[in-house]
C-alpha positions as CSV (number, residue, x, y, z in Angstrom):
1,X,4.4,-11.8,24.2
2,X,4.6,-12.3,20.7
3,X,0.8,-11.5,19.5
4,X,0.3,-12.0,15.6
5,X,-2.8,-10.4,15.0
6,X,-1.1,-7.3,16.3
7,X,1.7,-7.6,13.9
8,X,-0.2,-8.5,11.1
9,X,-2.7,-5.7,12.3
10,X,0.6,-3.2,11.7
11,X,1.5,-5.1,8.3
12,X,-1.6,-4.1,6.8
13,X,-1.6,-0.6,7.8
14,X,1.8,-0.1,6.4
15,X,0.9,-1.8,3.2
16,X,-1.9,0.3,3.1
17,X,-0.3,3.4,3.7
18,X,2.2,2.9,1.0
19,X,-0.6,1.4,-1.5
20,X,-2.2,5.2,-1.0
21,X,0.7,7.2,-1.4
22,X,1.9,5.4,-4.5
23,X,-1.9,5.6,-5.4
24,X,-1.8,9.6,-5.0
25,X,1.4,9.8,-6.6
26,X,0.0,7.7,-9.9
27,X,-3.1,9.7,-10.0
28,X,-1.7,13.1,-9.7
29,X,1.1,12.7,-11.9
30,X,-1.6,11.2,-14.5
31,X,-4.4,13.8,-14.0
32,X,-1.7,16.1,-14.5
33,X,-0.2,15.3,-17.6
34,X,-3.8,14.4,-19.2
35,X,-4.6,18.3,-18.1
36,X,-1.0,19.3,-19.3
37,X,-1.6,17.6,-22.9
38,X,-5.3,19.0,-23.5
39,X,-4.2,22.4,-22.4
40,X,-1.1,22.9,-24.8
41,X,-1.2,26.2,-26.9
42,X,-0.9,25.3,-30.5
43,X,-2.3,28.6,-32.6
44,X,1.4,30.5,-32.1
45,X,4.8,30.0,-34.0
46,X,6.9,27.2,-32.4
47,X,9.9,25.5,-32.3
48,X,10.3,23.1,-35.5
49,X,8.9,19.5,-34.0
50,X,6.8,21.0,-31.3
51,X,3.7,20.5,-31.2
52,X,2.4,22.6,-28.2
53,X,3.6,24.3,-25.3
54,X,2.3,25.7,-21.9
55,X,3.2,28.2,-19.7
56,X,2.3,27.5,-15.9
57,X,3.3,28.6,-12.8
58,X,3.7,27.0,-9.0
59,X,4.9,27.4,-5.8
60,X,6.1,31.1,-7.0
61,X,8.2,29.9,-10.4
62,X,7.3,30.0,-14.0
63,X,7.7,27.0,-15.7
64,X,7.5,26.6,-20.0
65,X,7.1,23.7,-20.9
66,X,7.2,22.1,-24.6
67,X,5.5,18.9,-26.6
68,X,7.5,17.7,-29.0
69,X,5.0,15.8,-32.4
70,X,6.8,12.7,-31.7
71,X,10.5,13.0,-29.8
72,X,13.2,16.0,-30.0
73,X,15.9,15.6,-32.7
74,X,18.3,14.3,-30.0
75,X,18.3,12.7,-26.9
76,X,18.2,15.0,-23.8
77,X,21.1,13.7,-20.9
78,X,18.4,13.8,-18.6
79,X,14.9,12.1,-18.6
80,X,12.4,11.9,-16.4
81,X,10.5,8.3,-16.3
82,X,7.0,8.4,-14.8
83,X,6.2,4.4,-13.9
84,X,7.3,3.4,-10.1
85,X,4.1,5.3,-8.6
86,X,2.5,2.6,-10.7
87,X,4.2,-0.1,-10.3
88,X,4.4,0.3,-6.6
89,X,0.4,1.3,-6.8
90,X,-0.3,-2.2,-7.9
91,X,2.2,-4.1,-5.6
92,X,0.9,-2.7,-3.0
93,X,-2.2,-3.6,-4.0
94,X,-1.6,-6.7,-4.7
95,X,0.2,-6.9,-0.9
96,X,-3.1,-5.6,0.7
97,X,-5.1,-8.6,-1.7
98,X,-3.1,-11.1,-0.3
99,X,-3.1,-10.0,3.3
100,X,-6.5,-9.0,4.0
101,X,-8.6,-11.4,1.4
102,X,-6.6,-14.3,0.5
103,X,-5.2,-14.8,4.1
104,X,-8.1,-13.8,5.6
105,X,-10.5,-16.0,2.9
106,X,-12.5,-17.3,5.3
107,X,-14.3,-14.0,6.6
108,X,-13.5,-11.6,3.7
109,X,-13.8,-13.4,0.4
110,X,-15.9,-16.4,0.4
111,X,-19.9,-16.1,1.0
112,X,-21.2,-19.5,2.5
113,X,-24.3,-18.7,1.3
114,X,-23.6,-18.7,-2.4
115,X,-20.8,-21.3,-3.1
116,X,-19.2,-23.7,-0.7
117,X,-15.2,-23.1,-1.7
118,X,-12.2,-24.1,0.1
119,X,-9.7,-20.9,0.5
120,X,-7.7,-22.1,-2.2
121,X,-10.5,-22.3,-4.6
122,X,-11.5,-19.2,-3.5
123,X,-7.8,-17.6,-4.1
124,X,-7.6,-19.0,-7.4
125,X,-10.4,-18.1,-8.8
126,X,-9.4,-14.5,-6.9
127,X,-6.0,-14.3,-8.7
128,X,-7.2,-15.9,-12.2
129,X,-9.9,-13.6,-12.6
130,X,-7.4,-10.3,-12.4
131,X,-5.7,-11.6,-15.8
132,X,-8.9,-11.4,-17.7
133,X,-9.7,-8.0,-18.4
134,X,-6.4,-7.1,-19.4
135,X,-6.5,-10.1,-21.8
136,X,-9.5,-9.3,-23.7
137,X,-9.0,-5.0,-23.6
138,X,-5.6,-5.5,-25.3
139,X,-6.9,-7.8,-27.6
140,X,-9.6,-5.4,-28.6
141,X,-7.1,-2.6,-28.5
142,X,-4.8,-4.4,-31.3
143,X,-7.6,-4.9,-33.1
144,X,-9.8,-2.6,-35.7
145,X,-11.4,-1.4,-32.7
146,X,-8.7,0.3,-31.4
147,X,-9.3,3.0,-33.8
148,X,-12.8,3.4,-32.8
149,X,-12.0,4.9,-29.0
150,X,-15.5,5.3,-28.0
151,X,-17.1,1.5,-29.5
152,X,-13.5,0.4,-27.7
153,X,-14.7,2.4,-24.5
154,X,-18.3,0.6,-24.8
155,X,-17.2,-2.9,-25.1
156,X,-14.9,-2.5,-22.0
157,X,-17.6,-0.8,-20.1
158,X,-20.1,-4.5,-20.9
159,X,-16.9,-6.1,-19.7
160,X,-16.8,-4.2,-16.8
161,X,-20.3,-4.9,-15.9
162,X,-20.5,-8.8,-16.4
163,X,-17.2,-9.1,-14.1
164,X,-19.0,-7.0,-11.6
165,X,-21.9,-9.4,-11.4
166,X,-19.6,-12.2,-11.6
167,X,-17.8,-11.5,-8.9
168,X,-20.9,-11.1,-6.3
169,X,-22.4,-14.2,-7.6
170,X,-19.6,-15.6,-6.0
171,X,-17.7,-13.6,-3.4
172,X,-18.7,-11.2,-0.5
173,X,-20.0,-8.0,-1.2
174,X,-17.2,-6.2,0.1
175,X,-15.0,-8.6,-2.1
176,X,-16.5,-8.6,-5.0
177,X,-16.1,-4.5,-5.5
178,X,-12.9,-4.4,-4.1
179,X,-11.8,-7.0,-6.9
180,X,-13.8,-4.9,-9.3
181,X,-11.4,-2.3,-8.4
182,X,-8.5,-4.9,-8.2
183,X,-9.5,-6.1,-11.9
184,X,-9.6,-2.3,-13.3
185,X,-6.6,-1.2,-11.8
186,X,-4.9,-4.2,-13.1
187,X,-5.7,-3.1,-16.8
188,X,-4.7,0.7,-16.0
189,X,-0.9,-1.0,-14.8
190,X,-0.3,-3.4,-17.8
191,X,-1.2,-0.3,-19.7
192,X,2.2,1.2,-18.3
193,X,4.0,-1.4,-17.8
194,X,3.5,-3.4,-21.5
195,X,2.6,-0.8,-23.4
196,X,3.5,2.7,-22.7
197,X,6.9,1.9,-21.5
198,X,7.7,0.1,-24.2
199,X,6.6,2.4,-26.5
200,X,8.7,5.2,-25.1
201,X,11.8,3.2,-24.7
202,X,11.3,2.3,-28.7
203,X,11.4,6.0,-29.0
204,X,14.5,6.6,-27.3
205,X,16.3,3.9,-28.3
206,X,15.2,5.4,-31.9
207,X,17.0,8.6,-30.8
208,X,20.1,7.1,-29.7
209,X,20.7,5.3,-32.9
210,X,20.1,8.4,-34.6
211,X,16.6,7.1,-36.5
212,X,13.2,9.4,-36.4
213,X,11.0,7.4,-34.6
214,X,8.0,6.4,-35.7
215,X,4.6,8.5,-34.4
216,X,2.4,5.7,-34.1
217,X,3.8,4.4,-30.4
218,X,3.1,7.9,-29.3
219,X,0.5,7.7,-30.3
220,X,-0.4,4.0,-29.0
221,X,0.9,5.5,-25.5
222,X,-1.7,8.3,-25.7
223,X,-4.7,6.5,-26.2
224,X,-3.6,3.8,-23.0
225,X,-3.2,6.6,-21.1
226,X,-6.1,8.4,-21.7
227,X,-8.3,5.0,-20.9
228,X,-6.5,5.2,-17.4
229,X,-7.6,8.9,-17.2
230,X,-11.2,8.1,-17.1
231,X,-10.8,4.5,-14.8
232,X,-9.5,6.2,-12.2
233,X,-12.4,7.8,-10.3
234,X,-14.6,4.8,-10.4
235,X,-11.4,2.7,-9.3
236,X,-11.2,4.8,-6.2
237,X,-14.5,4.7,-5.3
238,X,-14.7,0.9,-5.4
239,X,-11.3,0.6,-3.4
240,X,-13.3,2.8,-0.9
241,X,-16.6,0.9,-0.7
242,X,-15.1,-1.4,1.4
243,X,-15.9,0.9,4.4
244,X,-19.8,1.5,3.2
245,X,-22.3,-1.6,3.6
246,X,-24.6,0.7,1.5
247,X,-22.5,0.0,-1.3
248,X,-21.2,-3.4,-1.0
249,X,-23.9,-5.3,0.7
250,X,-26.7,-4.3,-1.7
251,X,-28.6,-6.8,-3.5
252,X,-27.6,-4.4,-6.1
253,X,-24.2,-3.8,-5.6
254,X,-23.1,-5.2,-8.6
255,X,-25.1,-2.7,-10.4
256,X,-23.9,-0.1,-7.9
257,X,-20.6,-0.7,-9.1
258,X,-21.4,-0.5,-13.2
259,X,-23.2,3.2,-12.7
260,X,-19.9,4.3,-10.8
261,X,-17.9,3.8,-14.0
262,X,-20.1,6.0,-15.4
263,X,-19.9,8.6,-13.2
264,X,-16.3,8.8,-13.7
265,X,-16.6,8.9,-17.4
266,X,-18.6,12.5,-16.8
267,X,-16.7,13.6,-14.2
268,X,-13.7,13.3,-16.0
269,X,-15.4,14.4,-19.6
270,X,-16.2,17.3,-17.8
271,X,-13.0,18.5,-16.5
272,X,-11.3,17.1,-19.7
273,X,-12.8,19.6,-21.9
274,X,-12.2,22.4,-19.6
275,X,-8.6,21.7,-19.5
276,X,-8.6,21.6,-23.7
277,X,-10.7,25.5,-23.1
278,X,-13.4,24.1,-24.4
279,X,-15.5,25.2,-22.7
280,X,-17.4,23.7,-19.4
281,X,-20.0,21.5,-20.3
282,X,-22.2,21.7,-16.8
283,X,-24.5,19.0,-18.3
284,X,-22.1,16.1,-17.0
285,X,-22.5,17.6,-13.5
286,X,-26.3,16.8,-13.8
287,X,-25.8,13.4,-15.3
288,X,-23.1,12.7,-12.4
289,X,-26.1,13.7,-9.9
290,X,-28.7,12.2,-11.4
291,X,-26.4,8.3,-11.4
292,X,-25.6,9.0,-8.4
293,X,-29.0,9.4,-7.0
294,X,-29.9,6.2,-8.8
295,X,-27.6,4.5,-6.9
296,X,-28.7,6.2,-3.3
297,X,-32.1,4.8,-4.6
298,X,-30.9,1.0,-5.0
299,X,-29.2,1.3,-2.0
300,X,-32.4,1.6,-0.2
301,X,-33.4,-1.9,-1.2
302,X,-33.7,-5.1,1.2
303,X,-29.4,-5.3,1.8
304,X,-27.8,-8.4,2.2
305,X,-24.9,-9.5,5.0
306,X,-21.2,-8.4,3.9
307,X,-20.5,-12.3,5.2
308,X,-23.6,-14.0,5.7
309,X,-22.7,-15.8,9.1
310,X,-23.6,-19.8,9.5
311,X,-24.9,-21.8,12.7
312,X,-22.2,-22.2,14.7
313,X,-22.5,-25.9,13.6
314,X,-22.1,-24.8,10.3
315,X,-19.2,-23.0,10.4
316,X,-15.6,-24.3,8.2
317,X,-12.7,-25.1,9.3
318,X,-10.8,-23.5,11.3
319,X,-13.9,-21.2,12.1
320,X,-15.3,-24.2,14.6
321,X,-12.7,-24.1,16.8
322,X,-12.8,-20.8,17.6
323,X,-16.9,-21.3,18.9
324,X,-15.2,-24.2,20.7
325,X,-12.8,-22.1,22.0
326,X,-12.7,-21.5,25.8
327,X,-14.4,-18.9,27.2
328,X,-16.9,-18.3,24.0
329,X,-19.9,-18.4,25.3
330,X,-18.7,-15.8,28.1
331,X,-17.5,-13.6,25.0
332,X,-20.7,-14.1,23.5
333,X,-22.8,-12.6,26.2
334,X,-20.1,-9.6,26.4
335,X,-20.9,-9.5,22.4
336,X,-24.5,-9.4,22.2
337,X,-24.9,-7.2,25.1
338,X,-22.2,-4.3,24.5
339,X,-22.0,-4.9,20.5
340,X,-25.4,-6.2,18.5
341,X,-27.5,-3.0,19.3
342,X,-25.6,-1.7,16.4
343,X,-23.9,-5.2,14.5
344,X,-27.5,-6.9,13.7
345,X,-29.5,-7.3,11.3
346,X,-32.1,-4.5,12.3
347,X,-29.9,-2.1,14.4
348,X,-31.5,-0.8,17.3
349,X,-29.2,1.9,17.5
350,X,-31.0,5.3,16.0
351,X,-30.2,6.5,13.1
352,X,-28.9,3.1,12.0
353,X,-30.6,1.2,9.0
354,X,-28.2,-1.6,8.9
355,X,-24.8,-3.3,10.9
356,X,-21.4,-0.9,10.4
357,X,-19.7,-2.1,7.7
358,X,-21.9,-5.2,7.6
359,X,-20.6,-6.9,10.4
360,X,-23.3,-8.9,12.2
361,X,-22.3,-9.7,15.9
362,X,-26.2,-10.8,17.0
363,X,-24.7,-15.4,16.4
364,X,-22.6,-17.6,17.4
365,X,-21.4,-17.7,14.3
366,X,-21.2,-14.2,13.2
367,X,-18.7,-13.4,16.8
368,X,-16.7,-16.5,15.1
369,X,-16.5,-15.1,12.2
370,X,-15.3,-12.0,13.4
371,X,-13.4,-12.9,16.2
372,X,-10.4,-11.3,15.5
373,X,-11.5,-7.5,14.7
374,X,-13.7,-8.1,17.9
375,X,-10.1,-9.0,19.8
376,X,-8.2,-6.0,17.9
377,X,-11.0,-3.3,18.5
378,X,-12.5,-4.3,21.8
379,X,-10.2,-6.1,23.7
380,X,-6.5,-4.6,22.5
381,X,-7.7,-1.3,21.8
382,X,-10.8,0.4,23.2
383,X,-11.9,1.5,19.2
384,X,-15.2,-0.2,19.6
385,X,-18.0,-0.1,21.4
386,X,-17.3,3.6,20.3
387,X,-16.7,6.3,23.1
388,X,-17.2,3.0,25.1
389,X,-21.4,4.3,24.8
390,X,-22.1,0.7,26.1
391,X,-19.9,0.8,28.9
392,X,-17.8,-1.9,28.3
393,X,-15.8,-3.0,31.3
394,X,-12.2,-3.4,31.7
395,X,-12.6,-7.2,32.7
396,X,-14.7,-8.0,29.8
397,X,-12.6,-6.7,27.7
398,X,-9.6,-8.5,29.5
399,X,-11.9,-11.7,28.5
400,X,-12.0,-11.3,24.7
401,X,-8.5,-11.0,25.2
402,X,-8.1,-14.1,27.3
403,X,-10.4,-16.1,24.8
404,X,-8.8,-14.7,21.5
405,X,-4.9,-15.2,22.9
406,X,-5.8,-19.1,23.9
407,X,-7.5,-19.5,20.3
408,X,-4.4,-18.4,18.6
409,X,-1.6,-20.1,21.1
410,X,-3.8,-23.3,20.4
411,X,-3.5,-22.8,16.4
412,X,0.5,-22.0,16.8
């Protein structure tokens, strides 16, 4: 039988899958030739034009390599591009965004308890909000600013922070850092794509026509790319605080969020200036400690619900139907007695301060809400309870499935 939350189930792991290998692709590719550039030997004769070179070696060859101050006096036949790892980072991305939060708006994106939206609200406001910050930073890059790096690196930063409470004054937790991460990464792949490529191709098409081309889209290209080199950290770990309530369902997440960015500035400050040999400065290892502890600390505050789950009366379209559904209040007893010793609001479960990944299980309207992980993980698959610790029969779980496959043939 045709069962769509099984296929879509397998459309977001491959999506996911290719989102992190073009991700690990971009990254490495970009920490590499940040390292690369800071690391170049200048204080030896060179080649006229070159401005540094390096001498590595890997996977048992030696390779020279050589930076040219703006271009080589004539175009090489071959040239490597470096731009599809992005590109594909952010389609990807932008795949998973529509497949897991715009699809799913409902459970993932909008919060009932702050602002009453319709999905499509919800979705616009979603795909509106992503154009923003690469608005106003290449704005304040084209302007006098963009000679100032660190002032330009400041403003962003207040950016950063007042979209980061934006967003979870009006979307879940979990949403409103993974569009934090959405929104930054956003600004990192219009770098690429409208800047640095077509500043290199400027360059090359300089070289073809036999003109020197001019240093300052080099130079343009360098600076984009070394504002990408220090978003990247925090943009990971936002694309991975889906998976940690202690992040996203904070009162303070937004805050949360703000600090990480900092984090990755000394992080990456750090190994920055150990690539240029200059030296290690093991302070930024105790700032990146001492943020991070700040934000174990306002962790530890009063934490809110990922999805703050309505009466059952209360629940949107088409969420009603699916407590009206057949069988529910049968799959509700299964729920609350194999699943809400953990998924409640106080866990009883010890060691547990709050409900895995913020999913509550302990309402009506919370088993609605969730309904179809609770069909994926305990009735397809045997992923939850874990190591079946509550026991979970092999009928109840052949109810979920009985109650889940009846709401979906009555929605097709």
């Amino acid at each position: 039988m045709f069962d769509i939350a099984l296929v879509w189930d397998w459309l977001e792991f491959a999506v996911r899958w290719l989102h992190v290998i073009a991700g690990i692709a971009w990254i490495g590719s970009s920490f590499y030739f940040i390292a690369l550039d800071l690391g170049l030997t200048k204080d030896r004769p060179l080649p006229e034009g070159v401005l540094g070179e390096e001498w590595q070696v890997h996977g048992g060859g030696f390779y020279h390599i050589q930076k040219y101050t703006v271009a080589p006096a004539h175009m090489p036949e071959h040239l490597t591009w470096f731009k599809w790892e992005a590109y594909w980072t952010f389609l990807s991305g932008l795949m998973l965004l529509v497949l897991v939060y715009w699809m799913g708006a409902d459970l993932f994106l909008i919060d009932y308890d702050k602002i009453q939206w319709a999905p499509w609200q919800a979705i616009a406001l979603s795909a509106g909000s992503l154009t923003i910050g690469w608005i106003c930073y290449d704005l304040l890059c084209r302007s006098p600013l963009g000679g100032r790096p660190t002032t330009l690196m400041l403003i962003l930063f207040a950016i950063i922070v007042a979209m980061a409470w934006g967003y979870t004054q009006i979307f879940t937790g979990r949403a409103a850092l993974l569009h934090l991460g959405a929104f930054t990464g956003t600004i990192m792949v219009a770098n690429v794509f409208l800047v640095i490529m077509p500043n290199q191709r400027v360059v090359v098409a300089d070289l073809k026509a036999g003109r020197t081309p001019d240093p300052k889209y080099g130079k343009i290209a360098k600076l984009r790319s070394t504002h990408n080199n220090y978003l990247t950290l925090p943009v990971l770990f936002l694309m991975l605080s889906t998976h940690y309530p202690l992040a996203f369902a904070s009162p303070y997440n937004w805050l949360i969020a703000s600090l990480v960015f900092l984090m990755g500035v000394t992080i990456r400050h750090f190994f920055n200036t150990m690539h240029a040999r200059k030296g290690r400065p093991w302070w930024t290892w105790g700032a990146t400690a001492a943020i991070f502890l700040v934000i174990v600390a306002l962790s530890l505050a009063p934490t809110q619900n990922a999805v703050q789950a309505p009466e059952t009366a209360a629940l949107p379209a088409p969420l009603d139907r699916v407590a009206a559904a057949e069988g529910f209040d049968e799959v509700r007893d299964i729920v609350e007695s194999r699943c809400s010793m953990c998924h409640s609001a106080e866990p009883l479960w010890p060691g547990l301060g709050q409900a895995p990944k913020g999913v509550r299980l302990d309402s009506p309207g919370g088993i609605a809400l969730h309904a179809r992980d609770i069909y994926r993980q305990a009735g397809l698959s045997r992923a939850m309870p874990p190591g079946n610790v509550m026991m979970m029969a092999a009928e109840e779980r052949a109810r979920i499935v009985a109650w889940y496959q009846g709401i979906d043939r009555a929605a097709r």
